[in-house]
N, C-alpha and C positions, 0 to 999 in steps of 0.2 A: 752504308752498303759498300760491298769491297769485292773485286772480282772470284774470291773464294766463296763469297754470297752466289754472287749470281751462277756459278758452274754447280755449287750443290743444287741450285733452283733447276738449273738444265738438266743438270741428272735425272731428279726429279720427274718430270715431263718425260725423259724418255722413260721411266720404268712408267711412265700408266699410257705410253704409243698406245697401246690398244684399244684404249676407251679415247677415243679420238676429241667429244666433248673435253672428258675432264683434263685432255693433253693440252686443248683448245684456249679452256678458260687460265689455265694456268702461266700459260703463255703470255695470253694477251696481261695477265695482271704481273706478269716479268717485266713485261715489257712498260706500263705504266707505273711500275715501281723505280724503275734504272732513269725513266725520265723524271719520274719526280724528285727522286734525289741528287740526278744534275741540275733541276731548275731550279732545287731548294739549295745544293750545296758548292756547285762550279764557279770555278774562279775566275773562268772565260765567260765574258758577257754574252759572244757570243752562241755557244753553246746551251747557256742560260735563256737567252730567250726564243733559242729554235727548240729546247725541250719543253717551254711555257708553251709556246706557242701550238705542238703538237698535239700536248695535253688538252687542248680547248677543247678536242672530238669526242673527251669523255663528258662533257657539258649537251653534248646533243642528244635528245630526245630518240630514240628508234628503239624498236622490237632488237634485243641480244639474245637470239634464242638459239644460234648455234653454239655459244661457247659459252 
Protein backbone atom coordinates (compact mmCIF):
# COMPACT_ATOMS: atom_id res chain seq x y z
CA UNK A 1 0.00 0.00 0.00
CA UNK A 2 1.48 3.38 -0.91
CA UNK A 3 -0.10 6.76 -0.53
CA UNK A 4 -1.22 6.98 -4.40
CA UNK A 5 -3.41 3.75 -2.83
CA UNK A 6 -4.84 5.30 -0.20
CA UNK A 7 -5.92 9.02 -2.03
CA UNK A 8 -7.50 6.90 -4.98
CA UNK A 9 -9.45 4.98 -2.09
CA UNK A 10 -10.35 8.68 -0.80
CA UNK A 11 -11.35 9.75 -3.91
CA UNK A 12 -13.42 7.09 -3.96
CA UNK A 13 -15.50 7.69 -0.96
CA UNK A 14 -15.95 11.01 -1.94
CA UNK A 15 -17.65 10.24 -5.24
CA UNK A 16 -20.33 7.88 -3.30
CA UNK A 17 -20.74 11.23 -0.23
CA UNK A 18 -24.29 10.64 -0.90
CA UNK A 19 -24.86 7.18 -0.06
CA UNK A 20 -23.61 8.00 3.33
CA UNK A 21 -23.52 3.87 4.19
CA UNK A 22 -21.45 2.96 1.44
CA UNK A 23 -19.18 6.22 2.15
CA UNK A 24 -19.19 4.69 5.67
CA UNK A 25 -18.31 1.24 5.12
CA UNK A 26 -15.61 2.07 2.78
CA UNK A 27 -13.92 4.27 5.13
CA UNK A 28 -13.92 2.38 7.87
CA UNK A 29 -12.20 -0.70 5.63
CA UNK A 30 -9.53 2.49 4.58
CA UNK A 31 -8.82 2.75 7.47
CA UNK A 32 -8.37 -0.94 8.66
CA UNK A 33 -6.51 -1.53 5.51
CA UNK A 34 -3.53 1.48 6.08
CA UNK A 35 -3.30 -0.20 9.75
CA UNK A 36 -2.97 -3.44 8.72
CA UNK A 37 -0.37 -2.78 6.48
CA UNK A 38 1.72 -0.75 9.07
CA UNK A 39 1.28 -3.55 11.62
CA UNK A 40 2.26 -6.12 8.80
CA UNK A 41 4.86 -3.93 7.03
CA UNK A 42 6.47 -0.80 9.40
CA UNK A 43 9.89 -0.65 10.30
CA UNK A 44 8.94 1.31 13.57
CA UNK A 45 8.12 -1.05 16.33
CA UNK A 46 6.58 1.43 17.50
CA UNK A 47 3.98 2.30 15.05
CA UNK A 48 3.80 -1.55 14.67
CA UNK A 49 2.37 -2.29 17.66
CA UNK A 50 -0.13 0.84 18.05
CA UNK A 51 -1.60 -0.28 14.55
CA UNK A 52 -1.80 -4.19 16.06
CA UNK A 53 -3.09 -2.93 18.87
CA UNK A 54 -5.91 -0.78 17.13
CA UNK A 55 -6.77 -3.48 15.12
CA UNK A 56 -7.81 -5.66 18.21
CA UNK A 57 -11.53 -3.68 17.81
CA UNK A 58 -12.15 -5.52 14.66
CA UNK A 59 -12.03 -8.88 16.94
CA UNK A 60 -15.11 -7.57 19.03
CA UNK A 61 -18.26 -8.88 18.72
CA UNK A 62 -21.19 -5.91 17.96
CA UNK A 63 -24.05 -5.27 15.55
CA UNK A 64 -22.03 -3.00 12.37
CA UNK A 65 -25.08 -2.01 10.87
CA UNK A 66 -24.36 1.51 10.10
CA UNK A 67 -21.44 1.04 7.81
Amino acid sequence: MDVQEVALRVQGIAAVAWDYEAAHSREDRLHVDVLRAIADGSMDERSRSLAQAALATTMIQFGRHAA
